[in-house]
C-alpha positions in Angstrom: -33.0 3.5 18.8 -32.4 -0.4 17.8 -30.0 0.6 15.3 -26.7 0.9 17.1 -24.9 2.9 14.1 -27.4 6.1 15.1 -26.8 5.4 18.6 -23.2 5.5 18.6 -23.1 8.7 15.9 -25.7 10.2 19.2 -23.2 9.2 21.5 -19.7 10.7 19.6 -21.9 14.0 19.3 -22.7 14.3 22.6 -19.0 13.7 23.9 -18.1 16.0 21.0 -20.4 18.3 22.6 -18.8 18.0 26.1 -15.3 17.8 24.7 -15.6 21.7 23.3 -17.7 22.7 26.5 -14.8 21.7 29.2 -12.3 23.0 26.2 -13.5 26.5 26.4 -13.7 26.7 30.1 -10.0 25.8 30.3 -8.4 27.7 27.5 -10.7 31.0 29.1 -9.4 30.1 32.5 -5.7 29.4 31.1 -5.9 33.0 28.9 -7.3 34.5 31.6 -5.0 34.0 34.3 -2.0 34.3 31.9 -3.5 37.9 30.7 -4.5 38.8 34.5 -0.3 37.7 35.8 1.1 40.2 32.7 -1.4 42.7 33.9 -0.4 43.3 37.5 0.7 46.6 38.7 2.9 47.2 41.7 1.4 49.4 44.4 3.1 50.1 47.7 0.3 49.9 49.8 0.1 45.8 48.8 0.0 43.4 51.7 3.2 41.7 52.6 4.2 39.3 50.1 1.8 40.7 47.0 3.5 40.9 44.3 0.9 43.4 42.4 -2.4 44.0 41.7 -5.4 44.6 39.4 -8.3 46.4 39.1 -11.2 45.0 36.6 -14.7 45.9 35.8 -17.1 43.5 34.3 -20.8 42.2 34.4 -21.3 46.0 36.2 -19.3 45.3 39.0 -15.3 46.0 40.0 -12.9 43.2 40.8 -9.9 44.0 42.6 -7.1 41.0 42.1 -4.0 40.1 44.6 -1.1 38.5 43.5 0.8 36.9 46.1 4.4 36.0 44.4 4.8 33.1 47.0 2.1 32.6 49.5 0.2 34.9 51.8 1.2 34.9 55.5 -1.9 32.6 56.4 -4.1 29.9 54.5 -7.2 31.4 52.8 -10.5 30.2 54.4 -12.0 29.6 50.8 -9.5 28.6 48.1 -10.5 27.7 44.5 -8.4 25.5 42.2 -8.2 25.4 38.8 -8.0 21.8 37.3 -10.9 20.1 36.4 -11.2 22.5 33.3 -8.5 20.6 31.7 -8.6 17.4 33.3 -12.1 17.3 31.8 -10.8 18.3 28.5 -8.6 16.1 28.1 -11.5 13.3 29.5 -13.5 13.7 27.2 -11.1 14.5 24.3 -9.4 11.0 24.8 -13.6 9.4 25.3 -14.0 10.8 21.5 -10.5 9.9 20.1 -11.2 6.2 21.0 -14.9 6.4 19.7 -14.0 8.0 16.4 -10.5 6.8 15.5 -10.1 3.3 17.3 -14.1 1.9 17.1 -13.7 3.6 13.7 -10.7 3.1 13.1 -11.2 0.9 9.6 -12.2 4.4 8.2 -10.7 7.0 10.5 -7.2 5.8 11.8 -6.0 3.6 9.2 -4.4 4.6 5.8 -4.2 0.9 4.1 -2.0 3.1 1.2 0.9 4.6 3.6 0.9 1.6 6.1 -0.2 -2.7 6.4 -1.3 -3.0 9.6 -3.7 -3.8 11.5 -6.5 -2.3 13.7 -5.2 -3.4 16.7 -1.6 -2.1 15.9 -2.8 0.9 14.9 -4.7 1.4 18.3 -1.7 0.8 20.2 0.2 3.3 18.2 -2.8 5.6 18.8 -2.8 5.0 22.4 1.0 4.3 23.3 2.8 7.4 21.4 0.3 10.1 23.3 2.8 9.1 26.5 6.2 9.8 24.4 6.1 14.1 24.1 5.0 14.1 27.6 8.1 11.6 28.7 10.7 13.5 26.6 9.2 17.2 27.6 9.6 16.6 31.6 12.3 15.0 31.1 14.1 17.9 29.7 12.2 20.5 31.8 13.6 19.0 35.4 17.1 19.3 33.2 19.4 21.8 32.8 17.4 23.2 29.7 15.2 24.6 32.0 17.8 27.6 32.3 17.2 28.6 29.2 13.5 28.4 28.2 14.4 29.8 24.6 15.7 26.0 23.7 13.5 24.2 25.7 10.7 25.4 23.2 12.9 25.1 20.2 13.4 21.2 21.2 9.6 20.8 21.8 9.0 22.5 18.6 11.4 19.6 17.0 9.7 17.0 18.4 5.9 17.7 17.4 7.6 18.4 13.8 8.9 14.6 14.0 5.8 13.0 15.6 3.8 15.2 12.7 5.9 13.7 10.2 5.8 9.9 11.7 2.1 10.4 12.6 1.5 10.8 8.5 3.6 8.2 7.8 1.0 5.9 9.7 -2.5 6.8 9.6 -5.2 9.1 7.6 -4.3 12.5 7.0 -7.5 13.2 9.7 -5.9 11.1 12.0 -2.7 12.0 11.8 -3.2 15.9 12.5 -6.1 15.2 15.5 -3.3 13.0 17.0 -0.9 15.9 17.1 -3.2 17.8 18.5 -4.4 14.9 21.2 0.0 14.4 21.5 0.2 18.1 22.5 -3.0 18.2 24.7 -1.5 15.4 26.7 1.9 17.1 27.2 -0.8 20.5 28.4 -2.8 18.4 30.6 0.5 16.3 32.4 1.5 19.6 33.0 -1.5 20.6 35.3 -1.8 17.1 36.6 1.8 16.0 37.3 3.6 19.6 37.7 1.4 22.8 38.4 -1.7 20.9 40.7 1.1 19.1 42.9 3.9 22.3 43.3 0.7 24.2 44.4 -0.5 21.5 46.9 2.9 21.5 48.5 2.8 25.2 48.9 -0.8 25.0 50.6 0.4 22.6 53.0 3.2 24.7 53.9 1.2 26.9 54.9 -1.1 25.0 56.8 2.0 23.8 58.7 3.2 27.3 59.9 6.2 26.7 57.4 7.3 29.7 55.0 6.7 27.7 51.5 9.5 27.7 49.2 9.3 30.1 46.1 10.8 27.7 43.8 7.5 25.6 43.8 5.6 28.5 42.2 7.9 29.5 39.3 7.8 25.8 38.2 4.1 25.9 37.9 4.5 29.0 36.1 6.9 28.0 33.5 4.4 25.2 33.1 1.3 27.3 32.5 3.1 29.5 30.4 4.3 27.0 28.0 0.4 25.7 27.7 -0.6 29.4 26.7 1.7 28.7 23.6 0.3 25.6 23.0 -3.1 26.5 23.2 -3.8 28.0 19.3 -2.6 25.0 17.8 -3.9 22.5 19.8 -7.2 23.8 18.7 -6.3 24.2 15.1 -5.7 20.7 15.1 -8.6 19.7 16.2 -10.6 21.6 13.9 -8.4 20.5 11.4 -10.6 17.4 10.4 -13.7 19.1 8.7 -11.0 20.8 5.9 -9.6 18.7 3.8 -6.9 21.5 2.7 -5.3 21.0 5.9 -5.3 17.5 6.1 -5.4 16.0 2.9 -2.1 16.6 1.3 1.2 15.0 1.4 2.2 18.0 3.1 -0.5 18.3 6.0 2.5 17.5 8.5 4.7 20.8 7.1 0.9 22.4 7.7 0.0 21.4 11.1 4.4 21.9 12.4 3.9 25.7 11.0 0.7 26.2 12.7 3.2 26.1 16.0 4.6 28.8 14.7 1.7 30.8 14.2 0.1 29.8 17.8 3.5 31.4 18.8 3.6 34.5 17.0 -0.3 35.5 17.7 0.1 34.7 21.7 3.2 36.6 21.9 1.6 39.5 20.9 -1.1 39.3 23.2 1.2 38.2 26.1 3.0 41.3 25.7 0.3 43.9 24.6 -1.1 43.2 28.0 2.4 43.3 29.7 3.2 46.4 28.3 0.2 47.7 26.5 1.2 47.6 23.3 1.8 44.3 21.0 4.7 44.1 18.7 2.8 44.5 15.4 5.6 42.4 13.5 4.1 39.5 14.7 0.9 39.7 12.8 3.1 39.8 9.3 4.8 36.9 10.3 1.4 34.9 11.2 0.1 36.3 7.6 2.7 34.9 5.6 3.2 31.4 7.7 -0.9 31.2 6.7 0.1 32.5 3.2 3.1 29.4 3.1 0.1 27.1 4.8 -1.9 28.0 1.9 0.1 27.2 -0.8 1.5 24.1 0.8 -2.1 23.2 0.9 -2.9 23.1 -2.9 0.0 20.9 -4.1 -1.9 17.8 -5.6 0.0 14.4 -4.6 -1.5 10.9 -3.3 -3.3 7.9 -4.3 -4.8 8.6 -8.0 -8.3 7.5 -9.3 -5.9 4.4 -11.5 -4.3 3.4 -7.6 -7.9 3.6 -5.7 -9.3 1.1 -8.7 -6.1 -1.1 -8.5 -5.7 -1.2 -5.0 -6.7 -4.6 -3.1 -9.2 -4.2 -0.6 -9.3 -4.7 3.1 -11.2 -7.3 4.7 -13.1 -4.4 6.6 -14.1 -3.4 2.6 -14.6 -6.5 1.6 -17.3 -7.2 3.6 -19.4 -4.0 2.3 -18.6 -4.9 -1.7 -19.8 -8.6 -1.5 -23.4 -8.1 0.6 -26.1 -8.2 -0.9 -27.5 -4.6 -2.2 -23.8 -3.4 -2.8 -24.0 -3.3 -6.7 -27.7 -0.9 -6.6 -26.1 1.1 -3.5 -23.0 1.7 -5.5 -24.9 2.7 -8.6 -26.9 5.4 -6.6 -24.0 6.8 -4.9 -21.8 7.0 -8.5 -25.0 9.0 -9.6 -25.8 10.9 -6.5 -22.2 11.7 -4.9 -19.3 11.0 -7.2 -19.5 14.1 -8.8 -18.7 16.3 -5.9 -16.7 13.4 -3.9 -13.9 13.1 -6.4 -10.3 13.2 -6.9 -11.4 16.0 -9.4 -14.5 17.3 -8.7 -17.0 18.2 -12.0 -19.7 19.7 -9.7 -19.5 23.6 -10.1 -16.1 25.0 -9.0 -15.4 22.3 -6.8 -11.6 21.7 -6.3 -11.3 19.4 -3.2 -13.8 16.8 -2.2 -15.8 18.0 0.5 -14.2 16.9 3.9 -11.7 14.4 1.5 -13.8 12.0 1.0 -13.6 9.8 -1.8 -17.0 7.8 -3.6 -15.7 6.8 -7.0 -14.6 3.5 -6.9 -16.2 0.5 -4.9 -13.4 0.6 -2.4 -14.1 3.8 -1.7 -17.9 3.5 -1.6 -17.4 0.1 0.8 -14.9 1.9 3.2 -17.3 5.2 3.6 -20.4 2.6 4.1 -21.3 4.4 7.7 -20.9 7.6 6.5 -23.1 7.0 3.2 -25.6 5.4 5.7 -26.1 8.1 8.1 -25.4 11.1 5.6 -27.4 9.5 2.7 -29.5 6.6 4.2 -31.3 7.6 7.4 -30.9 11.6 6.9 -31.2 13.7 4.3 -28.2 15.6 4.8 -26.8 14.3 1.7 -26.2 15.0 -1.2 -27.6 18.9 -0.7 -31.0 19.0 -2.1 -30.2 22.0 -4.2 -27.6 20.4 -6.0 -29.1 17.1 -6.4 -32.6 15.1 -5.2 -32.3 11.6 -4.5 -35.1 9.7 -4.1 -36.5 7.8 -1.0 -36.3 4.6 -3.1 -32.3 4.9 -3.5 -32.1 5.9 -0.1 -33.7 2.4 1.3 -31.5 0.6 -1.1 -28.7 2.0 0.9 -30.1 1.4 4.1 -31.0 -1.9 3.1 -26.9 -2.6 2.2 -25.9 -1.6 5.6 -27.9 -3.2 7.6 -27.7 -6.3 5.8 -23.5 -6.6 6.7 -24.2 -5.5 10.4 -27.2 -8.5 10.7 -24.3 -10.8 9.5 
């Protein structure tokens, strides 16, 4: 445990791990709850103020679900609230966006080919532009837009599609899409925190005051929720995004990741209504098919930095550093024999026809900016290169381990 590269990769994993956990218990409790309020059936004999109900079976047992429109007549004696679910999420999610893309940010975050800045810039970006889609969303949610919810969503819509487009102006195509996806999980989790969790307290206290509580509080946290059900798909599309390089490692990844929006809204609108109504409207699935068909495509047009701009290009300070310690020149040697074949701009290895996860070991820029990686894929594990494509021996393997370590005892 002395070397603090392993450490920190144990430490990213295990927030990863979190991350996804608290991730699945909110978007189950969000589809749930969305699927259960579409589901509701009136029934006559309801207490006063129900709005429907709904009879379940699961686990070998039945569940019978009240919906009160408003409020029942008198405060529960056991309430549960749903929050920490996605105030967790988004927790952890932010605890792995600054270990991963601002601690890493040399290789991660920036893109020295689209954008000269520095680290530090580029964490306040990072940091400062998650606020903006939350700022401009509830703004024009507590405006008159809120009357017609058709253009509320068509002017969210715009906006991701322009912070998509400036986000890959800026940073790695990685970055850029798991940004997106962070911008839009903020805007979800502002909702809860700042909208839904407060309209609902105000209602509880009504009741605990003997007051009747005003309907309007509800409908607002409903219009809120509702708008995070459509959010959902992509959000988790764009975090996926990063382990496949067709997504986000084309000129085009921000076309990708704005029609991916679409598709999010297509698929949930037919499960929002085939559990309204019982039956989906099956258009839905050939417009999702050929939005992935356009995805595709977009996907496959070659454009960026060629092998003649990568050996040209100037390196950064963070890269410098790798090339000129000692061991570079025998570390780059086994890597160029080892790795280069498969992480190429044009692959030789088999039927290759993307480097795998977009990552680049041809020139000594490229070796010196993926030094970490190499390290922990190729150094310390085996996991690289697969054995049944190529065997490296343990001799090349310490002369990589023997680069790194030699910068970080610098």
């Amino acid at each position: 445990m002395y070397d603090l590269a392993i450490l920190w990769d144990w430490i990213a994993f295990s927030v990863r791990w979190l991350h996804v956990i608290t991730a699945m218990a909110w978007i189950g409790a969000s589809f749930y709850f969305i699927a259960l309020d579409l589901m509701l059936k009136p029934n006559d004999a309801l207490p006063d103020g129900a709005y429907g109900e709904e009879w379940e079976v699961h686990g070998g047992g039945f569940y019978h679900t009240v919906k009160y429109l408003v409020a029942p007549a008198r405060m529960p004696e056991h309430l549960t609230w749903h929050k920490w679910q996605s105030y967790s999420t988004w927790l952890s999610g932010a605890a792995l966006l600054m270990i991963i893309y601002w601690v890493g940010g040399e290789l991660f975050l920036l893109d020295p080919t689209k954008a000269d800045i520095s680290l530090f810039q580029g964490i306040l970006i990072s940091g400062g532009s998650l606020t903006i889609g939350w700022l401009l969303y509830d703004a024009m949610c507590k405006s008159k837009l809120a009357d017609h919810p058709t253009v509320l969503m068509l002017l969210l819509f715009v906006i991701l599609v322009i912070m998509s487009w400036g986000y890959n102006q800026i940073f790695t195509g990685r970055a850029a899409l798991l940004h997106l996806g962070a911008f839009t999980a903020t805007i979800m989790t502002a909702n809860v925190f700042f909208q839904i969790m407060p309209n609902q307290r105000v209602v509880v206290e009504d009741l605990k005051a003997g007051r009747t509580p005003d309907a309007k509080y509800g409908k607002i946290a409903k219009v809120r929720s509702t708008h995070n059900n459509y959010l959902t798909l992509p959000v988790v599309f764009l975090m996926l995004s990063n382990h496949y390089p067709l997504a986000f490692g084309t000129e085009f990844s921000w076309i990708i990741a704005s029609l991916i929006f679409l598709t999010g809204v297509t698929i949930r609108h037919y499960f929002n209504t085939m559990h309204k109504t019982g039956s989906g409207p099956h258009w839905t699935w050939a417009v999702t098919v050929l939005l992935m068909v356009l995805i595709a495509w977009l996907s496959t047009i070659r454009t960026g930095e060629t092998w003649e701009d990568a050996e040209a290009r100037d390196l950064t300070a963070y890269e410098q550093a790798y090339a000129s310690a000692e061991g570079f020149e025998s570390a780059y040697d086994t890597v160029i024999g080892n790795c280069s074949m498969c992480h190429a701009r044009e692959p030789v290895w088999g039927n290759m026809q993307w480097a795998p996860k977009g990552v680049y070991l041809e020139t000594p820029g490229d070796v010196a900016r993926h030094a970490d990686q190499i390290y922990l894929q190729a150094g310390v594990s085996h996991a690289m290169p697969p054995p049944n494509a190529v065997q490296m021996d343990e001799e090349a393997r310490r002369n990589i381990v023997a680069w790194v370590r030699e910068v970080r005892s610098q």
